[in-house]
C-alpha positions as CSV (number, residue, x, y, z in Angstrom):
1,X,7.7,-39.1,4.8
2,X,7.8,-35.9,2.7
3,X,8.0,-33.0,4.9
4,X,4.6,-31.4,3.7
5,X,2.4,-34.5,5.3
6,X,4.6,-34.0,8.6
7,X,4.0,-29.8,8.6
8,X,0.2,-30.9,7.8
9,X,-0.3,-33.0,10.7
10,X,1.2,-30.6,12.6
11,X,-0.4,-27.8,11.0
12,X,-3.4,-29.0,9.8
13,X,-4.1,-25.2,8.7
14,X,-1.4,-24.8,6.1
15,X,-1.8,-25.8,2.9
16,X,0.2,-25.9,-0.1
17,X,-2.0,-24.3,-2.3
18,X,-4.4,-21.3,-2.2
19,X,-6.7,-21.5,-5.2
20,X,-8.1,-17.8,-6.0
21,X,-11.3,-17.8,-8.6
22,X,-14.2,-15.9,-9.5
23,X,-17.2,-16.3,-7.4
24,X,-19.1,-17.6,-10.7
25,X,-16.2,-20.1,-11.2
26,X,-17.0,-21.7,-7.7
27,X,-18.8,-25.1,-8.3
28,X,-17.4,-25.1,-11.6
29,X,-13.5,-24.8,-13.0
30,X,-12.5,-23.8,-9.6
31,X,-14.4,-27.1,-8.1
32,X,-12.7,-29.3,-10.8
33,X,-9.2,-27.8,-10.5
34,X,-9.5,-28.6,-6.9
35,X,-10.5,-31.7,-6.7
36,X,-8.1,-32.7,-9.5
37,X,-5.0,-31.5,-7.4
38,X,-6.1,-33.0,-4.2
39,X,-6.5,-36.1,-6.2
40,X,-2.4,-35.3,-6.9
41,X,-1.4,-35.2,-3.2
42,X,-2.0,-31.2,-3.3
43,X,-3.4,-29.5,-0.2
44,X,-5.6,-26.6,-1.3
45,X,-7.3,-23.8,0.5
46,X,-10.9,-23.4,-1.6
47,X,-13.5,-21.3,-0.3
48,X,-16.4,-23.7,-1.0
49,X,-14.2,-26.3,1.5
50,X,-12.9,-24.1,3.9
51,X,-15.3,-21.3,4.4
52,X,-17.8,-22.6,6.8
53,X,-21.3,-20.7,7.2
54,X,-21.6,-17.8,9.6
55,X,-18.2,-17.2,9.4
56,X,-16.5,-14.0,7.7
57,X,-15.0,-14.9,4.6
58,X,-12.7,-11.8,4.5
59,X,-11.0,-12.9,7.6
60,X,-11.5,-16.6,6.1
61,X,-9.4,-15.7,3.1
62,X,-6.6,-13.8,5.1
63,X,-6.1,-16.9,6.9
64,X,-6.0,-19.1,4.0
65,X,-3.8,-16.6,1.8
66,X,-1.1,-16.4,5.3
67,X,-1.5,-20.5,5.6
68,X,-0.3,-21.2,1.8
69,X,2.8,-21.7,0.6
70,X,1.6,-20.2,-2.9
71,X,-0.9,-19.6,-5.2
72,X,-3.4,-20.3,-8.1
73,X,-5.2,-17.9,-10.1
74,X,-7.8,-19.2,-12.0
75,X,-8.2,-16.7,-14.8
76,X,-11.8,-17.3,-16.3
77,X,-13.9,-14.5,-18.2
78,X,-15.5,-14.2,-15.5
79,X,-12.5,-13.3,-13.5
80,X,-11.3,-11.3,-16.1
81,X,-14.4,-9.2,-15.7
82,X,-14.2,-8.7,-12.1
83,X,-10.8,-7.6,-12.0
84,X,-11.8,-5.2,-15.0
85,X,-15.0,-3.9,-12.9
86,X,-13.0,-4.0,-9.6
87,X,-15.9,-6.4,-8.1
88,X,-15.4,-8.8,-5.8
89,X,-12.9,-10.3,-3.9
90,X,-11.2,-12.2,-6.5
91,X,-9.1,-8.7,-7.1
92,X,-8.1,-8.6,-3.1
93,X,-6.7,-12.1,-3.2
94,X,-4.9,-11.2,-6.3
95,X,-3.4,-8.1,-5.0
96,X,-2.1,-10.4,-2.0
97,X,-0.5,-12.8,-4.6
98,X,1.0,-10.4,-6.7
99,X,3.5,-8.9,-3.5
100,X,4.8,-12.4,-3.4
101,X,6.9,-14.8,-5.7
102,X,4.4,-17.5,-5.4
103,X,1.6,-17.1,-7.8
104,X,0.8,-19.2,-10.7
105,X,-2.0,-17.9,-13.4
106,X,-3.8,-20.8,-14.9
107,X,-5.9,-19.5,-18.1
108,X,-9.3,-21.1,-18.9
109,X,-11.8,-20.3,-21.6
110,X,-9.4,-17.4,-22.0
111,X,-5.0,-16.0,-23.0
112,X,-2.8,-14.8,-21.3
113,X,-3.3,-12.0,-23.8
114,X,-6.8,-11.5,-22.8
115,X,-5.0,-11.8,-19.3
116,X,-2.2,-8.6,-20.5
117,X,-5.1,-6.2,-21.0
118,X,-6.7,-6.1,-17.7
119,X,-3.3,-7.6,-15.4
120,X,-0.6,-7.3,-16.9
121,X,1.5,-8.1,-13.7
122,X,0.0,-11.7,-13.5
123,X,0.4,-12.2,-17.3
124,X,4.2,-11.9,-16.6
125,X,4.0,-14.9,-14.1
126,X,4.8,-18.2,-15.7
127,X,1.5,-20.1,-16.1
128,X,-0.5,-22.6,-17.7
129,X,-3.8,-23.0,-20.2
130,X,-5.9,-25.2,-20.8
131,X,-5.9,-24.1,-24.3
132,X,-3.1,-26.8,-24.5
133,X,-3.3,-28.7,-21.5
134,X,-6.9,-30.6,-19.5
135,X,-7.7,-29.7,-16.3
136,X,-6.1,-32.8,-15.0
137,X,-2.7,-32.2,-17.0
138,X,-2.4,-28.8,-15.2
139,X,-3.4,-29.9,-12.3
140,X,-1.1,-32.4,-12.4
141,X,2.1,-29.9,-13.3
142,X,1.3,-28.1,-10.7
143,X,1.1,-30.9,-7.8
144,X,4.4,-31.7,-8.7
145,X,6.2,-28.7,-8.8
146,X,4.4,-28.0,-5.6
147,X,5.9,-31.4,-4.2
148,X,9.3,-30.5,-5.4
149,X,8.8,-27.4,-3.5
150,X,8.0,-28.6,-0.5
């Protein structure tokens, strides 16, 4: 059994993957990148799945950021926009990411050059775009290097 299932049964809190998006991104991109690497074996904290209501989603978030072993930042316009505007908390999770060596920037509807203007920090990362790649290609890349991680 690979040692991810056995720390997930045990740990049924810890997840591979923490998956940080714009709020507008939500039932869309953020949604299908998701469900497309869950469909790869790839546990992923998403706020639509693991924020329930009446709860606080700032302390919702900490958990989820202390429970992953890394990170994905969806970089949409519309993140782009909240970063630029420092709205949201899209900017907090990022900040979080970015002290760590475990963050991968995955572009959509947007560069990495767009990226460079607004974070150039995350633009450094090694990432991927769907300017070259589907959804379900990245999503795939990154379910495997998360399972050769783990």
């Amino acid at each position: 059994m690979r040692r991810a299932e056995t720390v997930a049964r045990a740990h049924p809190e810890r997840r591979d993957l923490f998956l940080c998006h714009a709020w507008n991104d939500r039932e869309g991109p953020a949604k299908e990148l998701c469900d497309f690497l869950e469909s790869y074996g790839a546990t992923v904290w998403f706020s639509e799945y693991d924020v329930s209501l009446g709860t606080s989603l700032i302390q919702e978030v900490d958990r989820g950021l202390a429970n992953s072993r890394a990170g994905i930042v969806l970089v949409t316009p519309a993140l782009l926009h909240g970063l630029e505007s420092s709205s949201g908390l899209a900017g907090k999770e990022l900040s979080a990411l970015l002290s760590t060596d475990r963050v991968i920037p995955v572009a959509h509807d947007t560069t990495f050059d767009a990226l460079r203007d607004i974070s150039p920090l995350l633009a450094a990362r090694s990432g991927l775009t769907t300017g070259s790649l589907s959804m379900k290609q990245v999503a795939q890349k990154i379910a495997v290097a998360t399972a050769a991680a783990g």
